[in-house]
GUMI-735012 format. One line per field, with one value per residue: residue in three letters; z, y, x of N, C-alpha, C in turn. Coordinates in nm, 3 decimals. Layout:
! GUMI-735012
residuo [ALA|...]
n.w [Z|...]
n.v [Y|...]
n.u [X|...]
ca.w [Z|...]
ca.v [Y|...]
ca.u [X|...]
c.w [Z|...]
c.v [Y|...]
c.u [X|...]
//
This chain:
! GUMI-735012
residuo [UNK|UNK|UNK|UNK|UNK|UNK|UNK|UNK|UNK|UNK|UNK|UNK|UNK|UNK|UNK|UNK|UNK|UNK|UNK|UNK|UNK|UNK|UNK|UNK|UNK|UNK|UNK|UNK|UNK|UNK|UNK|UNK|UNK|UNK|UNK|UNK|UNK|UNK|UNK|UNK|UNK|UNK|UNK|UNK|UNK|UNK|UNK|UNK|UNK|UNK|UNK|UNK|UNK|UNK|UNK|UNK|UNK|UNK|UNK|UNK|UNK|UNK|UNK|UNK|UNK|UNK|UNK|UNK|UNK|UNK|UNK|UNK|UNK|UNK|UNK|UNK|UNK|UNK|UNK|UNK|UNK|UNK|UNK|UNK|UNK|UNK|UNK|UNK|UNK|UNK|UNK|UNK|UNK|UNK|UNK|UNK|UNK|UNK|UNK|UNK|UNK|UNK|UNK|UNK|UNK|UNK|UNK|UNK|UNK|UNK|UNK]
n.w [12.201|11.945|11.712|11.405|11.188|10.874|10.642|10.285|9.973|10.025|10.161|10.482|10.636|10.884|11.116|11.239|11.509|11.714|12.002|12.012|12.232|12.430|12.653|12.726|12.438|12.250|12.323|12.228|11.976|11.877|11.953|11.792|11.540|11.538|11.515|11.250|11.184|11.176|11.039|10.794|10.672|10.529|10.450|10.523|10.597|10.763|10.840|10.897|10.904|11.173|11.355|11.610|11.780|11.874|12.084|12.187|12.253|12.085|11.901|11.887|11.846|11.594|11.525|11.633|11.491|11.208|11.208|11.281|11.087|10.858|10.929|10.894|10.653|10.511|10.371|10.549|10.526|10.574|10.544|10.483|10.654|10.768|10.988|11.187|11.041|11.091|11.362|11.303|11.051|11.213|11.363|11.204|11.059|10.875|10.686|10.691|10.670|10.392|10.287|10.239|10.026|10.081|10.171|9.972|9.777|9.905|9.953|9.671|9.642|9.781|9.566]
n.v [11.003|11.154|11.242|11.311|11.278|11.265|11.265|11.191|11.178|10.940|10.780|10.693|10.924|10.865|11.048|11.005|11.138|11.129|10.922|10.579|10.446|10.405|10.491|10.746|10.900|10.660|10.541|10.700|10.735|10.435|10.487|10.663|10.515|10.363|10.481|10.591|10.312|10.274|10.459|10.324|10.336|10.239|10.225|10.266|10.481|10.470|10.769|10.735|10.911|11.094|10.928|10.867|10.678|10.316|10.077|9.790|9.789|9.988|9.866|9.617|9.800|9.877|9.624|9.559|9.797|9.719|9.419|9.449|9.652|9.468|9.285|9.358|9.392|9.591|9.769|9.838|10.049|10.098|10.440|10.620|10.430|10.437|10.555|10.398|10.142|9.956|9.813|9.712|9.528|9.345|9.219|9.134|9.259|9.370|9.184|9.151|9.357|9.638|9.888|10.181|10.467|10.682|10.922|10.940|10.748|10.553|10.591|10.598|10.295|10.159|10.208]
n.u [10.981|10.799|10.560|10.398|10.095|9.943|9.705|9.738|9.639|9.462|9.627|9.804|10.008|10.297|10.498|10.786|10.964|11.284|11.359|11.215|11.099|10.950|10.626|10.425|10.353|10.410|10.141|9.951|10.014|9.928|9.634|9.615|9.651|9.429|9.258|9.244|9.223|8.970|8.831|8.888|9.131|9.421|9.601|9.963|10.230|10.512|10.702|11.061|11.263|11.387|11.433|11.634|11.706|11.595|11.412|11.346|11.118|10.958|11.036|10.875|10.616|10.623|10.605|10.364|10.174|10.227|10.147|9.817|9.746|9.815|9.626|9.349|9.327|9.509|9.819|10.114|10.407|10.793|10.987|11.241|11.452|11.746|11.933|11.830|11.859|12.046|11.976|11.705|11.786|11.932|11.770|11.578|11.410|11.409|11.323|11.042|10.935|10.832|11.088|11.160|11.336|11.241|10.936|10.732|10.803|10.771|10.505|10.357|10.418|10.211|9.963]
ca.w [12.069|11.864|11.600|11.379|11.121|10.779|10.492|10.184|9.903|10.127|10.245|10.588|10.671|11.044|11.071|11.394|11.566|11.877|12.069|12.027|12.372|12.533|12.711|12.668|12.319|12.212|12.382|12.206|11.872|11.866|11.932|11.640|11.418|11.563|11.439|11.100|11.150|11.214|10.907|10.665|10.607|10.603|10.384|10.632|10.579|10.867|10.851|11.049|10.932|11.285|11.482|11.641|11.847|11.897|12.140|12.155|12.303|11.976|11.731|11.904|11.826|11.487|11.451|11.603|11.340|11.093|11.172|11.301|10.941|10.749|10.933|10.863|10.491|10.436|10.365|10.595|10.477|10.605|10.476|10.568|10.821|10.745|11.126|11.269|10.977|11.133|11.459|11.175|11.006|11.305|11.429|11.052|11.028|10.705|10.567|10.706|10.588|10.248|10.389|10.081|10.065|10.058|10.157|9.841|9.726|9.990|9.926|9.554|9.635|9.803|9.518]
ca.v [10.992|11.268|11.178|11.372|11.221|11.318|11.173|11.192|11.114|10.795|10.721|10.736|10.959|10.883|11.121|11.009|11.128|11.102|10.791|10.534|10.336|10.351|10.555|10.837|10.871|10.529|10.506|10.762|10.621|10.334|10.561|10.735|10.412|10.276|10.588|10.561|10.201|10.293|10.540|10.246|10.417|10.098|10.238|10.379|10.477|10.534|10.786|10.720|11.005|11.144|10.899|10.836|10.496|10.233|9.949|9.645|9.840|10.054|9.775|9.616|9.861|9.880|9.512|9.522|9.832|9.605|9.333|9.537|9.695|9.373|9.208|9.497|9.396|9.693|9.753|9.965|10.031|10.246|10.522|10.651|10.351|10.507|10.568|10.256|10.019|9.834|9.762|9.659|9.401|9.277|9.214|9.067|9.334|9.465|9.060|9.176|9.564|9.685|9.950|10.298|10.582|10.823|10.903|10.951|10.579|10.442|10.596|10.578|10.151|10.170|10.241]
ca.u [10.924|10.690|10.495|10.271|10.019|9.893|9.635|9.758|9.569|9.395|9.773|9.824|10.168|10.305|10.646|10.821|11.081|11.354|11.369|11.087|11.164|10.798|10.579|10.277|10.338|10.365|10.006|9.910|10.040|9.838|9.513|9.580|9.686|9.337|9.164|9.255|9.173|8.779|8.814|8.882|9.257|9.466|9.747|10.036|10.375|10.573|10.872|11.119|11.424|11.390|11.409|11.747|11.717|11.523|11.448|11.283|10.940|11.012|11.058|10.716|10.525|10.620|10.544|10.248|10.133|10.223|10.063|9.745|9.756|9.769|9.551|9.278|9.364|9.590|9.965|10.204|10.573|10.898|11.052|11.363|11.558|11.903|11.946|11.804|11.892|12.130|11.887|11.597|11.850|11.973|11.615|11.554|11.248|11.402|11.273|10.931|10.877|10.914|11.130|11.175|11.449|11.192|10.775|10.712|10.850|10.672|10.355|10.329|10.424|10.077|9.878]
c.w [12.053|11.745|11.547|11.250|11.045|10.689|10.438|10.052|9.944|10.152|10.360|10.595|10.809|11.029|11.236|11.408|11.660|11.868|12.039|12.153|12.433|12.578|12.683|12.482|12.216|12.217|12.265|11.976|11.785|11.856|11.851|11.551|11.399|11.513|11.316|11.041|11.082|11.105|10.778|10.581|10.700|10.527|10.438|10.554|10.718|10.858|10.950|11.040|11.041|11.376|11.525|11.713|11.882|12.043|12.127|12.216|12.140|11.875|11.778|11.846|11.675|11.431|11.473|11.533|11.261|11.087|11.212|11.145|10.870|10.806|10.929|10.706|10.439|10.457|10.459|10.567|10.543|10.552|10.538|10.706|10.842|10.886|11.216|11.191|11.052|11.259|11.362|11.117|11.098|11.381|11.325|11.067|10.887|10.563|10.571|10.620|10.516|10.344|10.175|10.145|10.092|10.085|10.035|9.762|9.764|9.952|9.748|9.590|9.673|9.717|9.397]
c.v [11.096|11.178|11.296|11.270|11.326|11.255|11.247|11.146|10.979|10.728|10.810|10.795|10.966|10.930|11.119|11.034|11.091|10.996|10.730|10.439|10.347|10.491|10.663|10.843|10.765|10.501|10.593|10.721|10.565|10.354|10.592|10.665|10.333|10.369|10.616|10.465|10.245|10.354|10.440|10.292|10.297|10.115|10.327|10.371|10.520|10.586|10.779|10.796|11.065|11.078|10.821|10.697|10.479|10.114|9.887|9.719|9.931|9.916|9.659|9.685|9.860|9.770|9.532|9.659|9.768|9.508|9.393|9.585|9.578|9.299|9.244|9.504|9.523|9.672|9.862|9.924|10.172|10.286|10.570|10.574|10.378|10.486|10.495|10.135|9.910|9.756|9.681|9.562|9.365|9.169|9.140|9.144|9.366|9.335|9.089|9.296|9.609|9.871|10.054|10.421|10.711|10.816|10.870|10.831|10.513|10.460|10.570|10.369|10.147|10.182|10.139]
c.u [10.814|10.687|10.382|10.182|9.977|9.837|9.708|9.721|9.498|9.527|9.792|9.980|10.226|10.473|10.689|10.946|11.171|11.318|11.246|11.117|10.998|10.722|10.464|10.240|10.332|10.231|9.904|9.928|9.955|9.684|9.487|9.591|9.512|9.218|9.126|9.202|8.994|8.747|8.820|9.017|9.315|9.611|9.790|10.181|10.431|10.710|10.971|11.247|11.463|11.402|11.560|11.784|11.555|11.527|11.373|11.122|10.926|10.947|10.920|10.638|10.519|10.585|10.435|10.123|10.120|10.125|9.893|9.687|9.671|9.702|9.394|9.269|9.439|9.752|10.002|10.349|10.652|10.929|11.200|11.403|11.720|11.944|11.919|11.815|11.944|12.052|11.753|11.678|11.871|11.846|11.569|11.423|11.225|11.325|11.104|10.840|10.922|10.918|11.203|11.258|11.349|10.983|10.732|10.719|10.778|10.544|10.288|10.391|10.315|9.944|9.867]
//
């Protein structure tokens, strides 16, 4: 997994790619989700058109963003699950995360 990050008008943009299965970058992740926290930036989108599989350390992390997020009083939502949809329904995440075809969807729902 890679990941880069971008504000956007006070919307957080996290653009991840490759595998999310575990390890340095995951760690690293969470640093930066916790950085944003401290900034008072509580609106995230996370894209996910890059990212080819998932697993259950993966689909962790993304919950516990989420809940992390909203429990911080802010919203985070997906963008692009095209490629891991079917792992996200299966998982019933898609009843959890307002989940948008596009950044842009997602981030204008944020406001």
């Amino acid at each position: 997994m890679k990941f880069t990050d971008d504000l956007q008008d006070n919307v957080v943009v996290f653009t991840i790619t490759g595998r999310i299965l575990g390890g340095n970058d995951l760690t690293m992740f969470r640093g930066r989700l916790q950085e944003y926290a401290n900034l008072n930036k509580y609106q995230i989108v996370i894209d996910l058109s890059g990212v080819d599989r998932i697993n259950s350390v993966g689909i962790g992390m993304l919950t516990s963003a989420y809940l992390t997020t909203r429990d911080s009083g802010g919203k985070l939502v997906l963008a692009n699950t095209t490629n891991i949809e079917s792992i996200l329904s299966m998982t019933r995440l898609l009843t959890i995360f307002e989940s948008f075809d596009s950044v842009d969807e997602a981030a204008r729902s944020l406001h």
